[in-house]
C-alpha positions in Angstrom: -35.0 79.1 148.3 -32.9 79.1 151.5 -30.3 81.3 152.0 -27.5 78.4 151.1 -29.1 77.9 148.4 -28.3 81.2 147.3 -24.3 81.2 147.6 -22.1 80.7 144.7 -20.0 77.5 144.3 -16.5 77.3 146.0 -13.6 78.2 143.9 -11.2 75.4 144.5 -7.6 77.0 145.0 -4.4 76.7 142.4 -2.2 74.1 142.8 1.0 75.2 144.5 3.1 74.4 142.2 1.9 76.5 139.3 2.7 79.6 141.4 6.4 78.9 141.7 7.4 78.2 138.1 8.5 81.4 137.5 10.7 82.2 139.5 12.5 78.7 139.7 12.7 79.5 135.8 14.6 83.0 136.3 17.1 81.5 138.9 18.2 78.9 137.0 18.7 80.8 134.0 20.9 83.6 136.4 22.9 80.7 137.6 23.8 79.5 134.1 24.8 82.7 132.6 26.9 83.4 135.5 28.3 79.9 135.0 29.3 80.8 131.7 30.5 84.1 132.7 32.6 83.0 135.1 33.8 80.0 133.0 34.0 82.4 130.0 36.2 85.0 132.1 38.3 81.8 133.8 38.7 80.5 130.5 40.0 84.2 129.1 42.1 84.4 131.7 43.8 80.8 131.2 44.1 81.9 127.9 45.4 85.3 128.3 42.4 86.8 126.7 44.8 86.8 123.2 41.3 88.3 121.4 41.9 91.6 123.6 45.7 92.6 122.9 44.1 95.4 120.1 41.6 96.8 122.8 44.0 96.6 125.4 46.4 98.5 123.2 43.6 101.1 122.8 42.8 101.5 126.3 46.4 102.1 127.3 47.0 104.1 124.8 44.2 106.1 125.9 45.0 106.1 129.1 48.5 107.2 129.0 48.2 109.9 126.3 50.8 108.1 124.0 50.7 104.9 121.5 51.4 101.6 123.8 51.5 98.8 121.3 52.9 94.9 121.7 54.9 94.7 118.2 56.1 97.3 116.2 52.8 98.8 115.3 49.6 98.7 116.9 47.3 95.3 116.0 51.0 93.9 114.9 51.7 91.9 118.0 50.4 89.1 120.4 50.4 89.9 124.2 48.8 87.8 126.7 46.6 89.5 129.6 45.3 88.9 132.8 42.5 91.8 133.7 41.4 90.4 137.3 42.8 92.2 140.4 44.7 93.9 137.8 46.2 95.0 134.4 49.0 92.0 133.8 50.5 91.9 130.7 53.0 89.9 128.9 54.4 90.6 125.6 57.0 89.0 123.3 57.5 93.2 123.0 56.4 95.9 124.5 56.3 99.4 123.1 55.4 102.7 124.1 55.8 106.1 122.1 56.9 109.2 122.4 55.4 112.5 122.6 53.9 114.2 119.8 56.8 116.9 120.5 59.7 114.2 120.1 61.9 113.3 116.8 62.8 110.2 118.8 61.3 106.8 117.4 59.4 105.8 120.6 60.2 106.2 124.1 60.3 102.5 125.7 60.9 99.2 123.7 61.2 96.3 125.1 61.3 92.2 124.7 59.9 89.3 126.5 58.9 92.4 129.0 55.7 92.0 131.8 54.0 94.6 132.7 51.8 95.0 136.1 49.1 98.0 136.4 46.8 98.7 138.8 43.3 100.0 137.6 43.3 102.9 139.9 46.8 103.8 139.0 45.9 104.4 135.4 42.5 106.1 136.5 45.2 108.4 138.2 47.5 108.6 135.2 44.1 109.4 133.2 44.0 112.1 135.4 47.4 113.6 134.6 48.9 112.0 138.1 52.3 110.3 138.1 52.0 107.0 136.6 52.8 104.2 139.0 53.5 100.8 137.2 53.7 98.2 139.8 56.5 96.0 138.0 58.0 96.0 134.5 60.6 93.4 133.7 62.3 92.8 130.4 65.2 90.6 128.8 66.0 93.7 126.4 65.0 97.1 126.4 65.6 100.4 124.4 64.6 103.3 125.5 64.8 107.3 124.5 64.3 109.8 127.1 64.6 113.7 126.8 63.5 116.8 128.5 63.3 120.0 126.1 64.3 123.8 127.0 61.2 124.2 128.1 61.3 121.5 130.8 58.9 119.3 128.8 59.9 115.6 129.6 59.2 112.6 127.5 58.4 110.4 130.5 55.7 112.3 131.9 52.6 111.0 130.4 48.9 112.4 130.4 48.1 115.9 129.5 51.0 117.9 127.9 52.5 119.4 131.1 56.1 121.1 132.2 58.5 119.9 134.7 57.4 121.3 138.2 60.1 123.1 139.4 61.9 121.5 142.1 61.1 118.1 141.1 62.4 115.9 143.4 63.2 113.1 141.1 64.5 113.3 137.2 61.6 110.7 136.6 59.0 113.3 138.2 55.5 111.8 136.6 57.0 108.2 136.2 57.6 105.5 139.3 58.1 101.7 139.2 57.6 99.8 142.3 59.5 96.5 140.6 61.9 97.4 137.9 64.2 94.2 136.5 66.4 94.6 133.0 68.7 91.6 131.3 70.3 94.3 129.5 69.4 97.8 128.4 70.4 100.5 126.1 69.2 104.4 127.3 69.6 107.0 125.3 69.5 110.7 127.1 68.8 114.3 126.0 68.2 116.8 128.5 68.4 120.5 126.9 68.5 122.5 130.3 71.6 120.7 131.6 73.3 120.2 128.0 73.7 116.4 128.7 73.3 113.7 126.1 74.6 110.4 127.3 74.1 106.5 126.0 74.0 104.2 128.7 74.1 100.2 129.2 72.8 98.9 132.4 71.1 95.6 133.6 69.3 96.4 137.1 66.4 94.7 139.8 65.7 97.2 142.2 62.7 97.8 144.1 60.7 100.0 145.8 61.1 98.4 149.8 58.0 100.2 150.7 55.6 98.9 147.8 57.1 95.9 146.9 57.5 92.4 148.2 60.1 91.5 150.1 61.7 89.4 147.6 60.9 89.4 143.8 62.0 86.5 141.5 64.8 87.4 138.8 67.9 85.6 136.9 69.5 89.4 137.3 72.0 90.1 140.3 70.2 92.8 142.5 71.2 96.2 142.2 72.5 98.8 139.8 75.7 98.3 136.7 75.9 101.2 134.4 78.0 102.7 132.1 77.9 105.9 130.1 79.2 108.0 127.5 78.6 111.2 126.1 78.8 114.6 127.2 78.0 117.2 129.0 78.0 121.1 129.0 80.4 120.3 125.7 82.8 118.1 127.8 82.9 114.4 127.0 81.5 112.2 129.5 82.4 108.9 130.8 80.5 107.1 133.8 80.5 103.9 135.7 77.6 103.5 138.3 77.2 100.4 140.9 75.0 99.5 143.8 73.8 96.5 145.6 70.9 98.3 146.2 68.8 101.6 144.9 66.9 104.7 146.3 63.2 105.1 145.3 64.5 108.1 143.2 65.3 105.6 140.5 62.4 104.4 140.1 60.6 107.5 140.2 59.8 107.7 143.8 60.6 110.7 146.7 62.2 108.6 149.8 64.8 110.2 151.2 66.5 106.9 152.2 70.5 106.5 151.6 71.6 104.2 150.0 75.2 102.8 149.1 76.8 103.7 145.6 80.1 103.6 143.7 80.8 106.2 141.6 82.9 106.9 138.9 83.0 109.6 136.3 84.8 111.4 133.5 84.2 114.8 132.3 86.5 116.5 130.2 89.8 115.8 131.7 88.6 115.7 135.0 88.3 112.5 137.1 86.1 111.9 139.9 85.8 108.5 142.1 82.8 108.5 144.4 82.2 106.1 147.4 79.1 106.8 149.7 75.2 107.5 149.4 73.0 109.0 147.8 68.8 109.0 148.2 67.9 111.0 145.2 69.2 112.6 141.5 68.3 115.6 141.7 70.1 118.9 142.9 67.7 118.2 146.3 69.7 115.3 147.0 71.6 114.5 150.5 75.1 113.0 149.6 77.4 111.3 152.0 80.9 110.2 150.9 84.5 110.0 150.6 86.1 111.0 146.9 89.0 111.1 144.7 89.3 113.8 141.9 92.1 114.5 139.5 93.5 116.4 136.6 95.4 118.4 134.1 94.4 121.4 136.1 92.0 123.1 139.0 90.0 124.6 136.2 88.9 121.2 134.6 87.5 120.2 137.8 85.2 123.4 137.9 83.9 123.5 134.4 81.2 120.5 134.7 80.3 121.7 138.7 80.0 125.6 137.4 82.5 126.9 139.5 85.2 129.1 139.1 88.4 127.4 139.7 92.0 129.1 139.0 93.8 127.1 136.2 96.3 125.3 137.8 99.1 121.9 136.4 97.7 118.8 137.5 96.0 118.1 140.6 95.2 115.1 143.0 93.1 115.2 145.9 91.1 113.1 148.2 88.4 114.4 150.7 84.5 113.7 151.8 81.7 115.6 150.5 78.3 116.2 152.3 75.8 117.3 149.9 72.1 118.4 150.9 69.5 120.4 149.3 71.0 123.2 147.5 74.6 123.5 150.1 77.8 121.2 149.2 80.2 121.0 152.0 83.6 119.4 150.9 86.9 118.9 153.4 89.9 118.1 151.4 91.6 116.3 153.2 94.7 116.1 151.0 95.5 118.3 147.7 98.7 117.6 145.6 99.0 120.1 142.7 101.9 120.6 141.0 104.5 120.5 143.5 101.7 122.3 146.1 100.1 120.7 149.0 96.9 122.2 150.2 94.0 121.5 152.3 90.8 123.0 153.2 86.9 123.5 153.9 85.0 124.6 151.8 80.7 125.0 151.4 79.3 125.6 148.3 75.3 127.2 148.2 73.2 127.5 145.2 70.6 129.0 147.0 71.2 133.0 146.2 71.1 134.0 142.7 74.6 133.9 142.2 76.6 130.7 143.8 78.6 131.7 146.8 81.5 129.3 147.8 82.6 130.1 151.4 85.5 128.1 153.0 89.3 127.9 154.3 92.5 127.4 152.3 95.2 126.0 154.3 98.4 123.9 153.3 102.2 123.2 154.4 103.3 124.4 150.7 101.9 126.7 147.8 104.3 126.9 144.9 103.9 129.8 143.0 104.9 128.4 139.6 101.7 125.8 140.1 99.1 129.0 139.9 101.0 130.1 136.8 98.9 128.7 134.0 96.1 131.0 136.1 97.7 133.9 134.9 99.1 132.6 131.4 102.3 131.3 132.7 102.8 127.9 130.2 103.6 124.8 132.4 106.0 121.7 130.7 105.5 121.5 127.1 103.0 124.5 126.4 104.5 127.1 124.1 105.9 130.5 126.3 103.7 132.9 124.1 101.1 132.9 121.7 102.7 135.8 119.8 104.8 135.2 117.0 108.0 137.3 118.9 109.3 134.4 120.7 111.4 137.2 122.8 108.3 137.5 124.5 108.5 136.3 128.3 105.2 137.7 129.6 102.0 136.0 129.9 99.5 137.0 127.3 96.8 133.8 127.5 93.5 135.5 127.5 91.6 135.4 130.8 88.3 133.9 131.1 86.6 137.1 132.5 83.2 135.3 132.5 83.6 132.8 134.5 84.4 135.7 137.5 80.1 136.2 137.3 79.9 132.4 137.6 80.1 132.5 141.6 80.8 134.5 144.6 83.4 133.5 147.2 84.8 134.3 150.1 87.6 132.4 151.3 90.0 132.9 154.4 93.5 132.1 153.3 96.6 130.8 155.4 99.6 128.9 153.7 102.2 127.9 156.0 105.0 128.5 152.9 104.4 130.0 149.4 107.7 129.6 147.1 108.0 132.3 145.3 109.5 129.7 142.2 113.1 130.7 141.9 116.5 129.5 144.0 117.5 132.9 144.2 114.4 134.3 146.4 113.3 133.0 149.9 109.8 131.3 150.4 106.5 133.4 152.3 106.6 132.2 155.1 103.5 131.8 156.2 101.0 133.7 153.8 98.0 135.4 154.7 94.8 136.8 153.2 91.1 137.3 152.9 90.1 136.3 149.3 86.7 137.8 148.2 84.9 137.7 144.5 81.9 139.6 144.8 79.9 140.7 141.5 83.0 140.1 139.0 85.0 141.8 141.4 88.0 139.5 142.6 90.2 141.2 145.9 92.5 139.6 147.8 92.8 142.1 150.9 94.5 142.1 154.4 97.3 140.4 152.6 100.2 139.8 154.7 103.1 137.4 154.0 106.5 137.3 156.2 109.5 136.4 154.7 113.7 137.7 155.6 112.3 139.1 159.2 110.5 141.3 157.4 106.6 141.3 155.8 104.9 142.1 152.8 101.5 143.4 153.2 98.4 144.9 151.1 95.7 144.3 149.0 95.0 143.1 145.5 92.0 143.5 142.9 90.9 142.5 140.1 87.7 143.9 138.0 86.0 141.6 135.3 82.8 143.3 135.3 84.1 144.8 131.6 83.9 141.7 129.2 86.8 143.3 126.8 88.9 144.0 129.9 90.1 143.6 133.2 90.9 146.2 135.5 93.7 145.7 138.1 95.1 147.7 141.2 97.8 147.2 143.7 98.5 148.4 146.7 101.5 146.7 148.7 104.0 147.3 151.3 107.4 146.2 151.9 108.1 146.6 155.5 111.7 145.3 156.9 112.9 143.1 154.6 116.5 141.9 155.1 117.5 142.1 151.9 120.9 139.4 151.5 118.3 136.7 153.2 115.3 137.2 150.8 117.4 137.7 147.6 119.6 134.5 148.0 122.1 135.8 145.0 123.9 138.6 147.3 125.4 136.5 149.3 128.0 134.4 147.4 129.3 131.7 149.6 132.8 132.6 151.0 132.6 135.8 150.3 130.8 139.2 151.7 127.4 140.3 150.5 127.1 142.1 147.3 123.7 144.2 149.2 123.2 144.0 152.8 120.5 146.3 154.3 116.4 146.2 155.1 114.5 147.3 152.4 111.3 149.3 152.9 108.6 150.4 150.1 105.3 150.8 148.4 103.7 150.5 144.9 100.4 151.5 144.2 100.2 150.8 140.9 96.8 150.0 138.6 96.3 148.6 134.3 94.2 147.3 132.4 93.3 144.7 130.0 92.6 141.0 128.7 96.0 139.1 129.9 98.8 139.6 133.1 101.1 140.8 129.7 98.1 143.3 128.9 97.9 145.0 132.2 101.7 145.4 132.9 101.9 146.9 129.3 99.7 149.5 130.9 101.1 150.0 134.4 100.2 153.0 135.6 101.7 154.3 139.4 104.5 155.2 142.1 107.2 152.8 143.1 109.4 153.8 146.1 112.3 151.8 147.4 114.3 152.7 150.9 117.5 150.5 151.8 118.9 151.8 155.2 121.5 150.0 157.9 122.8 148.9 154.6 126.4 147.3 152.9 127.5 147.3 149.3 130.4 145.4 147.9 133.5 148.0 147.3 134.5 146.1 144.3 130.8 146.0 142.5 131.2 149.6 143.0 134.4 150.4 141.4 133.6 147.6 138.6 130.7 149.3 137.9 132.8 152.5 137.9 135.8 150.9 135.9 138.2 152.5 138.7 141.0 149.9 137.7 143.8 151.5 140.5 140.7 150.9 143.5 139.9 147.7 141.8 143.4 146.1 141.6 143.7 146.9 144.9 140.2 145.6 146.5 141.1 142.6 144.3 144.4 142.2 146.3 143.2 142.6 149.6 139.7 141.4 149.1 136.4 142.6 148.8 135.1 144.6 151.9 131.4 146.2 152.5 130.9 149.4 152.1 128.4 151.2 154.5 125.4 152.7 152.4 124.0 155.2 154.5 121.2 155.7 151.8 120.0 153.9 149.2 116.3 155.1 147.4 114.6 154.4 144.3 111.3 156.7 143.1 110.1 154.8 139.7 107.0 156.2 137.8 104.7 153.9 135.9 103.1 154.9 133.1 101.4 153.2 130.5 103.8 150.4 131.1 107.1 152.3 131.3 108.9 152.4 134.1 111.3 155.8 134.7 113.5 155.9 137.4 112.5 159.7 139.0 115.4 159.1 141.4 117.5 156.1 142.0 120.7 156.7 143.6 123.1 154.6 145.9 125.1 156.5 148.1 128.4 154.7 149.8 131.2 156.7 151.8 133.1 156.1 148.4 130.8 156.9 145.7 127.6 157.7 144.5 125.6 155.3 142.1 123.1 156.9 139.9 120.7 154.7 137.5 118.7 156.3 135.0 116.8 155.4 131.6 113.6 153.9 131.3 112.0 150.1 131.1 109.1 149.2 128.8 106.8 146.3 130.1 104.9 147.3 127.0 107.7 146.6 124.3 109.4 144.4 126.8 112.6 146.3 126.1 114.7 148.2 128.7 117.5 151.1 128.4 118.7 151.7 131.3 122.5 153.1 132.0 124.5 153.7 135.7 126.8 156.0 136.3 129.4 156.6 139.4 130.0 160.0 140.9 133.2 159.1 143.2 134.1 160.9 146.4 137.6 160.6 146.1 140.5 160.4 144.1 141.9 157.7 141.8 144.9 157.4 139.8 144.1 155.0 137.6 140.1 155.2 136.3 138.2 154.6 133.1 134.9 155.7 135.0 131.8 155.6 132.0 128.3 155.1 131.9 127.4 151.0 132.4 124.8 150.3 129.6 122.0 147.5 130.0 120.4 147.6 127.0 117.9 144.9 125.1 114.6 143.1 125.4 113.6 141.4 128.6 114.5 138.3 128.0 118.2 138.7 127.1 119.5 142.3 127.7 122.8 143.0 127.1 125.5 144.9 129.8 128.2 147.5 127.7 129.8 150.4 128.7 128.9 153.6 126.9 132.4 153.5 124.3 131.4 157.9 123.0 132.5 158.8 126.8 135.4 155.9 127.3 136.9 156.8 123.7 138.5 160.5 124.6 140.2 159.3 127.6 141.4 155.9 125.9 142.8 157.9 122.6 144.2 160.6 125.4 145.8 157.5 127.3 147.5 156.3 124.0 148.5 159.1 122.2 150.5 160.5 125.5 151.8 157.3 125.6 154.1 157.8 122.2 155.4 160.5 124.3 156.1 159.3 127.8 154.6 155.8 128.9 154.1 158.0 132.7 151.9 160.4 130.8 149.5 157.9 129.6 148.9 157.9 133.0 147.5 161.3 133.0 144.1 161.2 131.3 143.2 158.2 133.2 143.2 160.4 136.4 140.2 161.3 138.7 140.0 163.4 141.4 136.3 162.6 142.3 133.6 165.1 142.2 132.0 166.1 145.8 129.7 168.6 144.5 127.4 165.6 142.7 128.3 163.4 145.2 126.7 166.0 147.8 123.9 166.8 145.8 123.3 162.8 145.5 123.3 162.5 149.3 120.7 165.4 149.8 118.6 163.8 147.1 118.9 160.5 148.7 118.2 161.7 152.2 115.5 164.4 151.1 112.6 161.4 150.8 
């Protein structure tokens, strides 16, 4: 056999096509069932996937940590979604709950509302992050926000978590890069600021720096809201409008201004804001110009937490700058009462307690405007709460708290304080350095010029004691010309009653819970000295009853008497004033007042007598009595020493009508007058 003989037979080869069936199989069944995936996801999507609004309800509910339904239950309501690129939903309603920690019925409702997610925005909201909803527009919506004690907030979603402090926006763990609303209805509760409110607003804002330019809507752009309710137990009334909005709306930390009009009510308080603002927050950076008024000072300081003096009704108009914790405010113009003020002022929240540092300046401070500060009633309010209506001092309770509200230091300079009465002339100007430190409130380096002369000193008042108030006084009296302060001595066409500079000191402290309280226990020296002085020859021999001396000044006319000394030395003491030595001392006679006054019972006693240096035919010299409470005493003479010389007078008369003459005589005493000089001059 040869050798290819021996080989086997040729295999023929498979036919080509056999090998490729296969594969050719495989792609063709691919590229149908991505056909009818695509087709089956186009076809979803045209529809709005209606088959998916329960798992979408689950999957946002998961994802946020709170139900998220689209009727009023879950599985209740149709929505229609779009799931490529994004999570787009649209919902006859829209409805999201509230935490498991709220009494409220859900947080968010709202109709024919869209809503426009991003998948790794609610990965991140999964996470805990802040949610960031790219646009949610409704025609209606209700919603119920609240933030507990314990800064939890019903808008932060995810894990339970508080507040962090410092949030820079009210809606920290909540932004919204398209927000639109027909009309809305938002009901707040926030526990640490003691605010509940009701507002209804339409808005479409957006977020410039997410956001299209321009985002379709039948809403005007911008911001109308109005609110009621109240705050820190005050009612509240606001109005808000803007053309446009700060990201802190929506949720979001810019700090871009941006234009508002502001108006609010709280309490009796009024306050019209125009300006920017680029966030809500105490963190924010306000620009503007405002307008506040009220009933009083004190109203205006309640809602703001700052201690204002309670004043009549106010009206001013300034600019405020706010930023980060500070508040600096220029009043421009302040009308209260019958005052006018101005000033600068900054207000910083940053120490523990509030300080409020500034300048008070003015053309005009009427005393009678601070009154209510210290109980004084203004027009209509009763004069006392006590049932004695002969009652004329101040006994309205101070608010002692409100001293550990703040500190302040304040420089003061008043070009005019009226003192509030015709008869005394206005400080002219007024000085001081005003500083509450710790409940303490001190108004030092006081100094006030008024008649060529000055007042000066330093005043305090201690609140640290909740029951009462401790108050001192130290004050000088330095050259006053008295017949130009005191405009009663000198009647017009005639010669001063007083002339003379008056020079003195009281250092004088009390204690207690009203300005009635703490002069009802007035404890300290008073000392008065009068020199270069005058005194009207016939108020002397009135007060004397010297009928010959008066008949005759009344004839010729009245003439000043030099006083070469005049001095008063008055203890305090537990609210009663005693006259240690008060004497008047005139080349004619010598005026001695003694007795006592009672800023306790609000009663004096208090009697003058006249030691004359010379002699007089015709006198009926007695005690003059000025007796009675405060507000009405009454002026006598004392009748047990005028009655002998009277009945003397008349009897001789039956005798001899010249002898009647004879009891009525007085040959002056220069021993008491003497002794009265050397006490006078002996200070």
């Amino acid at each position: 056999m040869s050798e290819q003989q021996a080989l086997p037979p040729e295999v023929p080869p498979a036919p080509q096509s056999s090998r490729r069936t296969g594969p050719r199989a495989g792609w063709w069944l691919g590229g149908v069932l991505l056909v009818g995936v695509v087709g089956a996801v186009a076809y979803g999507e045209h529809r709005g996937w209606p088959w998916l609004s329960a798992p979408v309800e689950r999957m946002l509910s998961k994802a946020l940590h709170r139900d998220v339904s689209f009727g009023e239950a879950a599985g209740q309501g149709q929505a229609r979604v779009q799931l490529i690129g994004g999570i787009r939903v649209w919902a006859d309603q829209l409805r999201i709950g509230a935490p498991d920690w709220s009494k409220t019925p859900f947080m968010v409702s709202a109709k024919d509302a869209y809503l426009q997610l991003a998948y790794h925005d609610l990965w991140r909201a999964y996470r805990g992050k802040p949610v960031l909803v790219e646009q949610l527009t409704a025609r209606e919506l209700v919603a119920w926000l609240e933030r507990t004690a314990d800064s939890k907030a019903s808008w932060q979603f995810g894990p339970p978590r508080p507040s962090k402090p410092g949030a820079r926006s009210l809606l920290d763990g909540l932004h919204f890069d398209v927000l639109q609303l027909a009309r809305g209805e938002i009901h707040y509760r926030d526990e640490p600021f003691a605010l509940a409110s009701r507002t209804e607003v339409s808005m479409s804002v957006r977020d410039a720096r997410r956001a299209p330019a321009r985002v379709e809507s039948d809403v005007a752009e911008g911001v109308r809201a109005q609110t009621l309710g109240s705050y820190q137990g005050l009612p509240l009334k606001a109005s808000l409008t803007s053309g446009q909005l700060a990201p802190w709306l929506l949720g979001g930390e810019g700090r871009m201004a941006w234009p508002i009009d502001f108006h609010l009510n709280v309490g009796r308080a009024r306050v019209d804001f125009n300006g920017s603002v680029d966030q809500l927050n105490a963190q924010a950076d306000v620009l503007g110009t405002f307008k506040a008024r009220g009933p009083s000072l004190a109203a205006m300081g309640e809602p703001l937490g700052v201690t204002l003096p309670t004043t009549g009704h106010f009206d001013m108009r300034g600019s405020v700058r706010h930023r980060g914790l500070r508040t600096f405010v220029v009043v421009k113009g302040a009308e209260i009462g019958s005052s006018r003020l101005r000033g600068e002022f900054a207000f910083d929240r940053s120490p523990r307690v509030p300080m409020l540092a500034g300048r008070l300046g003015g053309s005009r401070l009427a005393l009678a405007d601070l009154g209510p500060a210290v109980g004084v009633p203004t027009t209509g309010q009763p004069t006392s709460s006590r049932s004695d209506d002969a009652r004329i001092l101040p006994d309205r309770r101070f608010d002692l708290p409100s001293l550990a509200v703040m500190n302040a230091n304040v420089v003061i300079d008043i070009a005019q304080m009226d003192l509030g009465s015709d008869t005394l002339a206005p400080l002219e100007p007024l000085k001081g350095h005003l500083v509450l430190d710790s409940s303490v409130l001190t108004i030092s380096d006081l100094q006030a010029r008024t008649a060529q002369g000055e007042l000066t000193g330093r005043l305090a008042l201690d609140g640290r004691q909740q029951n009462k108030a401790l108050w001192q006084a130290d004050l000088n009296v330095n050259n006053v010309v008295i017949e130009n302060w005191v405009k009663a001595l000198k009647p017009e066409g005639r010669p001063p009653y007083l002339t003379g500079r008056i020079n003195g000191r009281a250092m004088v402290k009390g204690e207690g819970q009203s300005t009635a309280a703490i002069l009802g226990s007035l404890t300290g020296p008073v000392q008065v000295r009068l020199r270069d002085g005058t005194l009207s020859h016939l108020a002397v021999e009135a007060a004397g009853i010297d009928l010959a001396q008066l008949l005759g000044v009344w004839i010729k006319g009245d003439q000043s008497l030099a006083v070469p000394c005049a001095r008063a030395d008055v203890k305090a003491f537990d609210g009663t004033l005693t006259p240690e030595l008060f004497v008047i001392n005139t080349k004619d006679s010598s005026v001695w007042v003694q007795g006592s006054l009672s800023l306790k019972e609000e009663r004096m006693a208090l009697q003058a007598r006249v030691a004359p240096k010379d002699f007089s035919l015709l006198s009926l010299r007695t005690p003059v009595l000025v007796n009675g409470p405060l507000s009405d005493p009454k002026v006598s003479i004392k009748a047990s020493a005028l009655l002998p010389r009277v009945a003397g007078a008349v009897a001789l008369g039956f005798l001899n009508p010249v002898a009647a003459v004879v009891p009525l005589i007085d040959p002056g005493n220069k021993d008491i007058a003497r002794q009265a000089d050397q006490a006078c001059e002996a200070g």
